[in-house]
C-alpha positions in Angstrom: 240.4 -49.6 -36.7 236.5 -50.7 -37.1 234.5 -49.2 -35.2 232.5 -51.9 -33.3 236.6 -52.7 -32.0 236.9 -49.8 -31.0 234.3 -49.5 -28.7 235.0 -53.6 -27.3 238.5 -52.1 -26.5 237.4 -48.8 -24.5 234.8 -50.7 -23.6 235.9 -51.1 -19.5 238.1 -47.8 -19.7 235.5 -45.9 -19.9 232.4 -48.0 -18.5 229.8 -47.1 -20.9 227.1 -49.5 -22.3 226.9 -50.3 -25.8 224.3 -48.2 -26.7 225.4 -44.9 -25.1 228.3 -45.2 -28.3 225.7 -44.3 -30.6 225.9 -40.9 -30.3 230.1 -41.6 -32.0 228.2 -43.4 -34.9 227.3 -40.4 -36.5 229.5 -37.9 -35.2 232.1 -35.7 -36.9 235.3 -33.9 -36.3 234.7 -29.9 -36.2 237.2 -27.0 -35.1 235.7 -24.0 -33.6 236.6 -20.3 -33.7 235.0 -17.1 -33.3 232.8 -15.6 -35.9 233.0 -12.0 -37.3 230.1 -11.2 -34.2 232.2 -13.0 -31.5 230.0 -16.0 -31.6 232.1 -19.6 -31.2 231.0 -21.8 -34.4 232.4 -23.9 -36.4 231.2 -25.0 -40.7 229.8 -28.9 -41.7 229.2 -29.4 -45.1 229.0 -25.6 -45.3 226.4 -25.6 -42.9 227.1 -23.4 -39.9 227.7 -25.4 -36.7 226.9 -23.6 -33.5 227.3 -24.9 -29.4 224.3 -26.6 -28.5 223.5 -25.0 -25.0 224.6 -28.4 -23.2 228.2 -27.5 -24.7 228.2 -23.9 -24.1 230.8 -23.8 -21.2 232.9 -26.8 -22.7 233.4 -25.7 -26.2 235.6 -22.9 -26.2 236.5 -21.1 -29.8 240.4 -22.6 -31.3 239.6 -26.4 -29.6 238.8 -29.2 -32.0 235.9 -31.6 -30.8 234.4 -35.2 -31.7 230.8 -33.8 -31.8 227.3 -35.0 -32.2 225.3 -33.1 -34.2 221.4 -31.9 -34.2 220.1 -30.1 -37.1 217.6 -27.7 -36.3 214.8 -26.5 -38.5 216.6 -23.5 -39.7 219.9 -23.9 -42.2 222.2 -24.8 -39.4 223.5 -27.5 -36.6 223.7 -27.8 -32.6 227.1 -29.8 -32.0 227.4 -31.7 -28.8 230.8 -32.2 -27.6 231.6 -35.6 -27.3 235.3 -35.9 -26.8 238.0 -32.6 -27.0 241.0 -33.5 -29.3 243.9 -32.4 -27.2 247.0 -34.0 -26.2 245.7 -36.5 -23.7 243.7 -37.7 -26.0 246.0 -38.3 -28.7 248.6 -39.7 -26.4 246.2 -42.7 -25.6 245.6 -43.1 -29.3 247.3 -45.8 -31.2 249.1 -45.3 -34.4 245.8 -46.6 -36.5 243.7 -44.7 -34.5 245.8 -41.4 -35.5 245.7 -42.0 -38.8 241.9 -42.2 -39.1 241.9 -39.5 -37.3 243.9 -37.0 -39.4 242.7 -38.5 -42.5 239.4 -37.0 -41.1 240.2 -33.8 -40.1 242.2 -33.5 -43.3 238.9 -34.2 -45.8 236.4 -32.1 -43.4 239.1 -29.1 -42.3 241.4 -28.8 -45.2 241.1 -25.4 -46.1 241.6 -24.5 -42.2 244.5 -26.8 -42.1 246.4 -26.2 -45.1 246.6 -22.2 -44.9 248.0 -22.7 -40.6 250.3 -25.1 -42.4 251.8 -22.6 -45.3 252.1 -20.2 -42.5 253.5 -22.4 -39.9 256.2 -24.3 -42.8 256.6 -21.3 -44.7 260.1 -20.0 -42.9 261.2 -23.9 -42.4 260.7 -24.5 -46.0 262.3 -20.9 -47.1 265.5 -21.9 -45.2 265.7 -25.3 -46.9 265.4 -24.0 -49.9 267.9 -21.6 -49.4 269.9 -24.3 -47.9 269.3 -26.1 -50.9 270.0 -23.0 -53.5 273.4 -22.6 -51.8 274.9 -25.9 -51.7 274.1 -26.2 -55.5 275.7 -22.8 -56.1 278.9 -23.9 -53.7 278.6 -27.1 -56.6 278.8 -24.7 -59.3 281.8 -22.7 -58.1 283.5 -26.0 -57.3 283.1 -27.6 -61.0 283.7 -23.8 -62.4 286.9 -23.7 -60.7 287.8 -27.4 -61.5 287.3 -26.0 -65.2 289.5 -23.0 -64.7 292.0 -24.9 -63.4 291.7 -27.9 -66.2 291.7 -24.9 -68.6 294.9 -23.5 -67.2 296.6 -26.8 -67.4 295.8 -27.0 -70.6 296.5 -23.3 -72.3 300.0 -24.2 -69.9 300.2 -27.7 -72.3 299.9 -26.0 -75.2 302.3 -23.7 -74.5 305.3 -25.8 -73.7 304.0 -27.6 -76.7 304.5 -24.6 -78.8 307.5 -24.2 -77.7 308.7 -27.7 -78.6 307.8 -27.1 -82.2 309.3 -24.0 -82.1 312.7 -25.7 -81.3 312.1 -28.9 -83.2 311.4 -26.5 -86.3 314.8 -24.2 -85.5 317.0 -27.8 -84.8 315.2 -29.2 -88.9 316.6 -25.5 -90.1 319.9 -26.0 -88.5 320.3 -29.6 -90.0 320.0 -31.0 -86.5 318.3 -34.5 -88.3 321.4 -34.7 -90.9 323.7 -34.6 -87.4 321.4 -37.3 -85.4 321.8 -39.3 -88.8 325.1 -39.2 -88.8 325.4 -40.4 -85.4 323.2 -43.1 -85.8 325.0 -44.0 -88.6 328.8 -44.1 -87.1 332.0 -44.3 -89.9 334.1 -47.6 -90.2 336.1 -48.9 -87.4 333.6 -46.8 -84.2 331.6 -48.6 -81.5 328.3 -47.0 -80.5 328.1 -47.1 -77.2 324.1 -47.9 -75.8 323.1 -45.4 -72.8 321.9 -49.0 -70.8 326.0 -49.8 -71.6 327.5 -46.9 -70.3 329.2 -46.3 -67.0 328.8 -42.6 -67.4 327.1 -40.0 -69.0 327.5 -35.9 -69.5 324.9 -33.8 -67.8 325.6 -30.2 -67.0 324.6 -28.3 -64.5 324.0 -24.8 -66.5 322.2 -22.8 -63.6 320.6 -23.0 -60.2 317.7 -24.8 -62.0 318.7 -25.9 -65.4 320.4 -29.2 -66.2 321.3 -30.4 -70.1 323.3 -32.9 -72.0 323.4 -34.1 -75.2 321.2 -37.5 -74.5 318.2 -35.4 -73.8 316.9 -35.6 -77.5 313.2 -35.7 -76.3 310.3 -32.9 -76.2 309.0 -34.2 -72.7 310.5 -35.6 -69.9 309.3 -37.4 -66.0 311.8 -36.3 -63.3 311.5 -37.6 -60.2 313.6 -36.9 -57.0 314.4 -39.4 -54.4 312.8 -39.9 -51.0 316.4 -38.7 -49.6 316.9 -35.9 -52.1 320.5 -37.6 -53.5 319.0 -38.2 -57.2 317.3 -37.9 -59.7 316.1 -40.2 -62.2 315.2 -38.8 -65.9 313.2 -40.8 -68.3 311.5 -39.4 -71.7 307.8 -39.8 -72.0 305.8 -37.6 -74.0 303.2 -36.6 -71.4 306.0 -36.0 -69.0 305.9 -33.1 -67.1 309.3 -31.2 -67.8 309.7 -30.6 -71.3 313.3 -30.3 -72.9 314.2 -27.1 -75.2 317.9 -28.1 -76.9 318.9 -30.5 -74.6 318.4 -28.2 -71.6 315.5 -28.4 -69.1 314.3 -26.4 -66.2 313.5 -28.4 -62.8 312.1 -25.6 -60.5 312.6 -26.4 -57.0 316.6 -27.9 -57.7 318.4 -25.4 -55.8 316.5 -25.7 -53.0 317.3 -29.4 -52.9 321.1 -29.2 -54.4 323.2 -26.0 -53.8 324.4 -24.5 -57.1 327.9 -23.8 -56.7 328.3 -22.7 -60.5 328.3 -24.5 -64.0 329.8 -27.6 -63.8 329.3 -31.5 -64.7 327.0 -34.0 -62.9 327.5 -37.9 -62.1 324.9 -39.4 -64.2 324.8 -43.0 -65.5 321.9 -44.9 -67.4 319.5 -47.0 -65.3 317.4 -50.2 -66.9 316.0 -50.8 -64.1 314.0 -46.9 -64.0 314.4 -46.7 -67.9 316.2 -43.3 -67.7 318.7 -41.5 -66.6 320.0 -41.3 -62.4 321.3 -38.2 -62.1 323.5 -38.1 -58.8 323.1 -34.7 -56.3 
């Protein structure tokens, strides 16, 4: 805010004449606190400040004061308090006002200010970064674990994987593709029957867990198990999550869902609508 505003504003508040502001036109913002002898003073322009006698009993060492100041023939100036900065005073401030205001006593009392500041902050900002320090750390131990777990999945994978090789490899040593070939390739006078054309289908039940059958020529399989736990539907996909060792495959969980009364064979039929085998519980 100008100054000349200023003054038009507080002009009734505080019914002074215009020229009784002039002492404001040169004044300046100074805090005051006890020097190494005790005495209340205050620096300007590293020039000591000291009370003029008029001030003595109103300037008390730790205020901050709008002073006036005289400068005496020695190296050093009177200051006249003119206004104390307190909390009343700021209150009836407005925000423009303020700002001035600390922009001032920021540029004349910085190197009070800043070292209160670092001391005052100091704790606040140690716990924040702390704060901060952790929650990047929790961040780390979240994505390390993510990784861990990715990794597992994966060592997992390639284990199963292995293991399909392995078989694949024994079934090629075996003459298991000269078999298939022969199927595929049935003699004179035989009907292949296609799995979406057949009313029924062998699946045995070889242990609480383990179901196989000849159709379950694929490395990988999807299983999934009914909302009402009566079936199960069977469909090859090579980033299923069963995999199939000779025909056989491992559901964990199965005799929890469907007692296992011994070995024995399961109603199964081909489905086109799910693309795979329903295997009925």
């Amino acid at each position: 805010m100008d100054f000349n505003d200023y003054v038009r504003e507080n002009y009734e508040k505080y019914s002074l004449a215009e020229e009784e502001w002039d002492p404001l036109k040169k004044s300046v913002i100074l805090s005051f606190a006890d020097d190494k002898d005790g005495k209340v003073m205050s620096w300007y322009n590293q020039v000591p400040v000291f009370r003029h006698k008029t001030s003595e009993m109103t300037i008390l060492s730790g205020e901050t004061w709008i002073c006036s100041l005289d400068k005496s023939k020695i190296s050093y100036y009177f200051a006249k308090g003119l206004q104390r900065i307190d909390a009343s005073f700021m209150y009836d401030l407005k925000r423009d006002q303020i700002d001035e205001i600390a922009a001032v006593v920021w540029e004349e009392q910085r190197k009070i200010i800043e070292p209160i500041l670092e001391d005052k902050y100091k704790e606040v900002m140690k716990d924040q970064i702390s704060a901060a320090i952790e929650n990047e750390r929790k961040e780390y131990v979240s994505q390390i674990r993510e990784l861990e777990e990715l990794n597992r999945q994966l060592e997992q994978k390639d284990a199963e994987n292995k293991q399909i090789i392995a078989s694949l490899t024994e079934k090629v040593n075996k003459a298991q593709t000269a078999k298939q070939e022969k199927i595929q390739s049935p003699p004179a006078g035989f009907v292949s029957v296609m799995p979406d054309m057949a009313s029924k289908i062998l699946v045995n039940r070889d242990g609480p867990d383990t179901i196989s059958s000849q159709i379950f020529d694929k490395p990988r399989y999807f299983v999934h198990l009914s909302a009402d736990h009566r079936m199960l539907v069977v469909r090859p996909h090579e980033s299923g999550n069963v995999v199939c060792i000779d025909n056989a495959m491992t559901l964990q969980g199965l005799s929890l869902v469907s007692q296992y009364d011994g070995a024995g064979e399961m109603t199964a039929e081909y489905s086109s609508k799910y693309g795979g085998i329903q295997i009925y519980l």
